[in-house]
Structures are given as structure tokens and as C-alpha cells.
Backbone as JSON, one array per atom type, in Angstrom:
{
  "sequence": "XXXXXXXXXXXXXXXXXXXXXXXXXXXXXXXXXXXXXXXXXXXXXXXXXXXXXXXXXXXXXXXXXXXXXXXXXXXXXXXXXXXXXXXXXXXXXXXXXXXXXXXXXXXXXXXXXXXXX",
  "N": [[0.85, -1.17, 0.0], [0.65, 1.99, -0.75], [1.74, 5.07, 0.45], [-0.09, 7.65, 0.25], [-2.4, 6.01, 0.0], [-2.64, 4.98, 2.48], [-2.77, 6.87, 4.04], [-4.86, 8.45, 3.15], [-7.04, 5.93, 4.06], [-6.36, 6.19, 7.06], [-7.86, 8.79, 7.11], [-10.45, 8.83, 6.09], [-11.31, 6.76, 7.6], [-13.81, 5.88, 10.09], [-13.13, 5.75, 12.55], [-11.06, 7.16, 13.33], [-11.84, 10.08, 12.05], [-10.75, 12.66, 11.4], [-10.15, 15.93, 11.48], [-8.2, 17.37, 11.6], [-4.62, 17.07, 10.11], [-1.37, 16.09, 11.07], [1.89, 15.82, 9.51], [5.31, 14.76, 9.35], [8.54, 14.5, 8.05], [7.97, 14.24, 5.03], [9.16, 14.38, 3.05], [9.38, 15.78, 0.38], [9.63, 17.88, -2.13], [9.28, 21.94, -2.78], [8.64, 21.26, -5.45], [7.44, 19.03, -5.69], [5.5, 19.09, -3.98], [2.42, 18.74, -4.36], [1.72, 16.49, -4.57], [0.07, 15.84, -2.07], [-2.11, 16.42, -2.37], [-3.34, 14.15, -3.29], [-3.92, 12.65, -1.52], [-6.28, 13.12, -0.36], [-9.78, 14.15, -1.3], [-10.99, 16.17, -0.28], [-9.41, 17.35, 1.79], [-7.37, 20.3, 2.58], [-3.83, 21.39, 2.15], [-0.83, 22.59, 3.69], [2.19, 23.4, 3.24], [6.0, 22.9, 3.97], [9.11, 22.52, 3.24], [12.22, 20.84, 3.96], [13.97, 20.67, 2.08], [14.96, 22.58, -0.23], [17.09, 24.19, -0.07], [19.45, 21.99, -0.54], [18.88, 20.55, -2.84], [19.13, 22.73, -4.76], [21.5, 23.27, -4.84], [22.4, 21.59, -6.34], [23.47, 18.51, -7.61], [21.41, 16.1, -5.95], [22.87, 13.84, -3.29], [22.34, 10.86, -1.69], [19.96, 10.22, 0.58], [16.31, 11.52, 0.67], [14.92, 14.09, 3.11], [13.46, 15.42, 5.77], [10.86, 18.06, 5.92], [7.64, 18.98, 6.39], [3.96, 18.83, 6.66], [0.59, 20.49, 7.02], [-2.55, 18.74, 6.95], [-5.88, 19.98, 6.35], [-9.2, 19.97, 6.6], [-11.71, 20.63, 4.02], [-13.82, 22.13, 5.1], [-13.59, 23.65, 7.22], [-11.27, 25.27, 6.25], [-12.0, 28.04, 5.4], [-11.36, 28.98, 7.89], [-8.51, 29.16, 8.41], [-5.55, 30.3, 8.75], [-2.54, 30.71, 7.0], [0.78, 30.63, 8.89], [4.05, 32.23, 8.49], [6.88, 31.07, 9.3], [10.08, 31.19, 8.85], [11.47, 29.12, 8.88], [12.22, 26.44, 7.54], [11.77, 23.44, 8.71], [9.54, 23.66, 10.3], [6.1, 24.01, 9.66], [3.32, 26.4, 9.7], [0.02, 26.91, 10.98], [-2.88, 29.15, 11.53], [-5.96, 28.46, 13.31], [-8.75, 29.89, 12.85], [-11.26, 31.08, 15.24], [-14.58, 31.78, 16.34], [-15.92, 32.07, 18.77], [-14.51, 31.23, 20.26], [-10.75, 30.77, 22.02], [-8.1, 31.3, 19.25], [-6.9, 28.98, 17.65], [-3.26, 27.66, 16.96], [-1.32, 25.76, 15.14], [0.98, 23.74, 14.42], [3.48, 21.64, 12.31], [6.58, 19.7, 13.03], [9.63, 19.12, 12.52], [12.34, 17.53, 13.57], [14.79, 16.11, 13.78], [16.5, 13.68, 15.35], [19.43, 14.2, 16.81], [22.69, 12.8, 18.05], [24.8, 14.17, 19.31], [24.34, 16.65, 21.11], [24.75, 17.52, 24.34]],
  "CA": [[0.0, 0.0, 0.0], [1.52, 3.79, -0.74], [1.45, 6.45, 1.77], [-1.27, 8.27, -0.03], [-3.88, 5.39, 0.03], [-2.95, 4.32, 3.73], [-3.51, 8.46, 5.07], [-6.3, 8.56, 2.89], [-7.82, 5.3, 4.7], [-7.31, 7.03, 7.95], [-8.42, 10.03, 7.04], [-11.79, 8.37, 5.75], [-12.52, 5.53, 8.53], [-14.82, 6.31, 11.21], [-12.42, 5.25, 13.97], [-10.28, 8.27, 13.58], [-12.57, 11.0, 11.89], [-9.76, 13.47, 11.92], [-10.43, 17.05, 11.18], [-6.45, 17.83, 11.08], [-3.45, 15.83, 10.13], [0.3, 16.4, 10.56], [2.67, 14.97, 8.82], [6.82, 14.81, 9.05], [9.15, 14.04, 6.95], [7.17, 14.31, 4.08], [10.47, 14.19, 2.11], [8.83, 16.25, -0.82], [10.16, 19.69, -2.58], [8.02, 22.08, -3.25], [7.72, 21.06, -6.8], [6.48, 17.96, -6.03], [4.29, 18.81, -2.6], [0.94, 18.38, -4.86], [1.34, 15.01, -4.01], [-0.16, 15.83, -0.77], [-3.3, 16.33, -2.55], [-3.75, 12.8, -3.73], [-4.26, 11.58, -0.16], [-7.62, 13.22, -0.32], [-9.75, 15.62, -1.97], [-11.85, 16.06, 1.32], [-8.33, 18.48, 2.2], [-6.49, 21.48, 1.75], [-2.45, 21.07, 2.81], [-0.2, 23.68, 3.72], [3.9, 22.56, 3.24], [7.19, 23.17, 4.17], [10.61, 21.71, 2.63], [13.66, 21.17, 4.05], [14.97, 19.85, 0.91], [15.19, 23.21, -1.23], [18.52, 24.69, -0.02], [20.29, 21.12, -0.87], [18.4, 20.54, -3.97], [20.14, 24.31, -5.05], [22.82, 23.22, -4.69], [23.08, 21.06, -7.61], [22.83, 16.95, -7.9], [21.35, 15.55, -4.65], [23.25, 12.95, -2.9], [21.25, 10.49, -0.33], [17.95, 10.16, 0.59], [15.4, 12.83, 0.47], [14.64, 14.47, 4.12], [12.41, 16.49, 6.05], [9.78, 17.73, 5.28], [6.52, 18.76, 7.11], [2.64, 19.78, 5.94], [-0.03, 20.11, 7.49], [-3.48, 18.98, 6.28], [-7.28, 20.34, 6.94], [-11.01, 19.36, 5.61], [-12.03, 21.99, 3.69], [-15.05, 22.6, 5.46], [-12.57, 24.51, 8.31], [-10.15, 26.1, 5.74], [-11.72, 29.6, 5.31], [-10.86, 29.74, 9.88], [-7.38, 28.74, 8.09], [-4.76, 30.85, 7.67], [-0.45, 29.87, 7.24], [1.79, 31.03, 9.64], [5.84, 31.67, 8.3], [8.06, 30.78, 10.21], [10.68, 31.44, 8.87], [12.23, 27.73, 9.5], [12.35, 25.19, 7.12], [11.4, 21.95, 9.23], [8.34, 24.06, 10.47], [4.74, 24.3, 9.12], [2.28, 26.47, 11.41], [-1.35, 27.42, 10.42], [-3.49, 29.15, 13.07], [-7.56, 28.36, 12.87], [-9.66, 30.92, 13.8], [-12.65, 30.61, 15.94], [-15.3, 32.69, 16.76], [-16.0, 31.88, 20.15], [-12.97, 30.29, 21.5], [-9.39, 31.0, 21.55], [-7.51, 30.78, 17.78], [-5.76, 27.82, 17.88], [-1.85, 27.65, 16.65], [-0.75, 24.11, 15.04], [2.52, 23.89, 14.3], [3.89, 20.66, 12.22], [7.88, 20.37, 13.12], [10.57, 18.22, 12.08], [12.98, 17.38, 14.67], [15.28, 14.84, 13.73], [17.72, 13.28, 16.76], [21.25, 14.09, 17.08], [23.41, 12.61, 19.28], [26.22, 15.39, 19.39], [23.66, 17.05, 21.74], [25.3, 17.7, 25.28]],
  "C": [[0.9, 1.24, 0.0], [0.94, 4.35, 0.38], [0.25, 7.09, 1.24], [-2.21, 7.65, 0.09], [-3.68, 4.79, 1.72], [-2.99, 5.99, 4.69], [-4.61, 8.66, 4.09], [-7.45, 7.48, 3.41], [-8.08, 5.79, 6.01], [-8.1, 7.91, 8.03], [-10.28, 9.93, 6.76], [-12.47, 7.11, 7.31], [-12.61, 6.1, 9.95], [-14.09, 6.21, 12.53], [-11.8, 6.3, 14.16], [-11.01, 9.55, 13.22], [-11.74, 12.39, 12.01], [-10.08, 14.47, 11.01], [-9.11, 17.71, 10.34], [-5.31, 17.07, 11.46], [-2.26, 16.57, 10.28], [1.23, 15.48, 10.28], [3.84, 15.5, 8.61], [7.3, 13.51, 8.55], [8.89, 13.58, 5.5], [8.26, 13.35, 2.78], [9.81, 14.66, 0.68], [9.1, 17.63, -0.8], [8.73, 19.88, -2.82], [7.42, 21.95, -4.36], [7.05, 20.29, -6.89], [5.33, 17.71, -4.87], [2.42, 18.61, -3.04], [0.87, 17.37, -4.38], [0.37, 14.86, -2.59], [-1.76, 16.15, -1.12], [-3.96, 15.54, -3.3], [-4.18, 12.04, -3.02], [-5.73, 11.64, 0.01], [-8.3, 14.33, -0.68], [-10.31, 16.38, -1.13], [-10.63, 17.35, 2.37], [-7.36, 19.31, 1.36], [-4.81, 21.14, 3.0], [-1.84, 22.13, 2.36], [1.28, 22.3, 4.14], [4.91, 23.35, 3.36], [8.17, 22.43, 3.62], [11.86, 21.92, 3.02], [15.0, 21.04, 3.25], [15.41, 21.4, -0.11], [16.72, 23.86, -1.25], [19.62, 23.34, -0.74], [19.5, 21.03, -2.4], [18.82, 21.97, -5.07], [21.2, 23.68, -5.62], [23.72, 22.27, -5.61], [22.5, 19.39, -7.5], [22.79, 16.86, -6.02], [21.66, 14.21, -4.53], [22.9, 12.07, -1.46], [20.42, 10.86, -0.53], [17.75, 11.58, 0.83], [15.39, 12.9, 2.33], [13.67, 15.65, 4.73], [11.24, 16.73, 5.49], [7.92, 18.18, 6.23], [5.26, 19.23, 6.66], [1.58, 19.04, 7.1], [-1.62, 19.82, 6.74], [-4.63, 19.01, 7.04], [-7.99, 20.1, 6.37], [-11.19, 20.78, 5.87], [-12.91, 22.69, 4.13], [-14.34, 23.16, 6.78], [-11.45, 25.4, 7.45], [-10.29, 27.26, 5.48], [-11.14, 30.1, 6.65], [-9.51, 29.27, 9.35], [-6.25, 29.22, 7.87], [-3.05, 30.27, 8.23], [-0.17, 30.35, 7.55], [3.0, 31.05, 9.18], [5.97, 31.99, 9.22], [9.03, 30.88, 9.86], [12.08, 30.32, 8.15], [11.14, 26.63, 8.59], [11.2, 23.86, 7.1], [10.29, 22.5, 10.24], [7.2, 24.67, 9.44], [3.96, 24.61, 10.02], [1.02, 26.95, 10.36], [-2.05, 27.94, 11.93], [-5.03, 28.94, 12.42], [-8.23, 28.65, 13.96], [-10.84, 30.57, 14.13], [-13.04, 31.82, 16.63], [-15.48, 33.19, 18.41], [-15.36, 31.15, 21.04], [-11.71, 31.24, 21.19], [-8.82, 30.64, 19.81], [-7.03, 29.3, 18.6], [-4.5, 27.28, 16.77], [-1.55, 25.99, 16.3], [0.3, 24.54, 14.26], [2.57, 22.26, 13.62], [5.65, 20.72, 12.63], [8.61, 18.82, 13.07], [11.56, 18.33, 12.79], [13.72, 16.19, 14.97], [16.43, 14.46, 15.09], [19.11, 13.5, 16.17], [21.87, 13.88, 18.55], [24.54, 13.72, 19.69], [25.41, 16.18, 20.46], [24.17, 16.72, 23.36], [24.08, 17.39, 25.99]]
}
């Protein structure tokens, strides 16, 4: 099964019913982040790439990396708007609400290093 038809099964079965997804390490530039709207048409996805500075930079060597988007059902995406950041291996959106607090989602990519004191 591909990644697009096994987050488009959660995204559809009743057990999870999920309004909003995040997703790291996407590992997709932004030329090819459409892909992120094959998972379902039911959402709108906001993306980040940590791949574009190395991809610059001429032939890429090793795997793809990073990577984060977040996705929403469109029936919440006009309370939707994208947050920059600035940063790469972050994707934020805040979704506005009338009678509550906004609420800030952040996707973030945060790979381990051991060199870390």
C-alpha cells in the first residue's frame, strides 16, 4: 500500500474521523508537494521543505529528508490561515474561531542528534 492510500484510509474511517493531520518528513520539494493532494480531496495542505537549499545546490546525494505539511477538511479552511516561520522543518497554520481562543498548530521536524550535550 503507498502512503497516499494508507492516510487517505485514515483520514476516511470512522475510527479516527480526523479534522487535522500532521505529517513529518514528508520528504517532498516544493515542486512535487501536490502530491499531498492525492491523499484526499476532502483536504487542503499547507507545506514546508527542508529539501530546497540542498536541492540548489546542484545533484542531490542520499535520501530525500524532512519535510513537514499540514493537512485540513475543507469545510474549516476559510478559519485557516499559514503562519511563516521562517524555518524550514516548520509548518504552522493558526484556525480561527469565533468563540474560543484561535488555535496555533505547528507541524515540526525534529530529527535526533546525538552530538547534543
Amino acid at each position: 500500500m503507498d502512503t497516499a492510500n494508507y492516510l487517505s484510509g485514515i483520514l476516511t474511517d470512522s475510527n479516527y474521523a480526523a479534522d487535522i493531520l500532521l505529517l513529518q518528513e514528508t520528504w517532498l520539494s516544493i515542486a512535487n508537494c501536490s502530491r499531498l493532494h492525492d491523499i484526499s480531496d476532502e483536504f487542503v495542505y499547507f507545506h514546508s521543505s527542508a529539501m530546497e537549499e540542498r536541492l540548489a545546490a546542484g545533484i542531490l546525494a542520499g535520501r530525500p529528508y524532512g519535510g513537514t505539511a499540514i493537512l485540513v477538511r475543507k469545510n474549516l479552511s476559510a478559519r485557516v490561515a499559514v503562519v511563516e516561520t521562517g524555518n524550514p522543518p516548520i509548518t504552522a497554520a493558526c484556525l480561527h474561531n469565533s468563540d474560543q481562543p484561535d488555535l496555533l498548530i505547528c507541524s515540526v521536524y525534529m530529527p535526533y542528534s546525538s552530538t547534543a550535550g
